[in-house]
C-alpha positions in Angstrom: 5.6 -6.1 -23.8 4.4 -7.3 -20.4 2.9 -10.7 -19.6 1.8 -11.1 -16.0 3.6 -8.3 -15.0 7.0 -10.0 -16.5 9.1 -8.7 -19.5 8.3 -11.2 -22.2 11.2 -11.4 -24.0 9.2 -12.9 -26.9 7.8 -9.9 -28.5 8.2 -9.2 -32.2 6.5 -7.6 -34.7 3.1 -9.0 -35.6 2.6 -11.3 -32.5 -1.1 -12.3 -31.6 -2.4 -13.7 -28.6 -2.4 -17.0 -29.8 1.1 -16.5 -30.7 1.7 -15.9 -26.6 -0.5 -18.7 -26.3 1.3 -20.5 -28.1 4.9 -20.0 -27.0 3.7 -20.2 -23.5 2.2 -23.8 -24.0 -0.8 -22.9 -22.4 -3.3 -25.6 -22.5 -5.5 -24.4 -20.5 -9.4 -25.0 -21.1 -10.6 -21.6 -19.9 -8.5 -18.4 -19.9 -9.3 -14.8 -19.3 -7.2 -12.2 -21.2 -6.8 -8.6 -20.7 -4.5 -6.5 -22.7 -4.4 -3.0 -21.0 -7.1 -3.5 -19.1 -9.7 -4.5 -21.5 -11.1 -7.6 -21.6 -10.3 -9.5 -24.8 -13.0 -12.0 -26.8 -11.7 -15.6 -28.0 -12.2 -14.9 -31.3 -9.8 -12.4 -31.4 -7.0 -14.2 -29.9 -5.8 -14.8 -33.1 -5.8 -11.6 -34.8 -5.5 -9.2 -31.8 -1.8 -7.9 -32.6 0.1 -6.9 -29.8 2.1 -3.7 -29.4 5.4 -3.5 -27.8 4.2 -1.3 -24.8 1.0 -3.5 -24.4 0.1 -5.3 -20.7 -0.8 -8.5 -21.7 -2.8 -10.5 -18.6 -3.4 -14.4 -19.1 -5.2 -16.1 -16.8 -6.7 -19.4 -16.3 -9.9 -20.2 -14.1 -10.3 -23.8 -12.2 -12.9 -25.5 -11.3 -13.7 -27.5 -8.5 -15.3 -26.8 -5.0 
């Protein structure tokens, strides 16, 4: 599996998104996830399982001006 274009050399079987989340300690307020592509909801961080070939993309937004 891919996160941000890296090997992730986390990957097992059964790992969510809020697993990557997770292991990543991202704390970030507001991400944006895409796994191939496709734009994945919240709610489904935690049950969305990833496959070994997926491209998983994380990314945070900031705010200011």
């Amino acid at each position: 599996m891919r996160l941000n274009d890296r090997e992730f050399e986390h990957w097992k079987e059964g790992l969510t998104i809020q697993d990557v989340i997770d292991i990543m300690r991202f704390v970030y307020p507001r991400l944006v996830i895409k796994v191939n592509g496709k734009l994945i909801k919240k709610e489904e961080y935690s049950s969305f399982v990833l496959q070994e070939n997926d491209d998983l993309k994380i990314y945070h937004l900031l705010a200011g001006g």
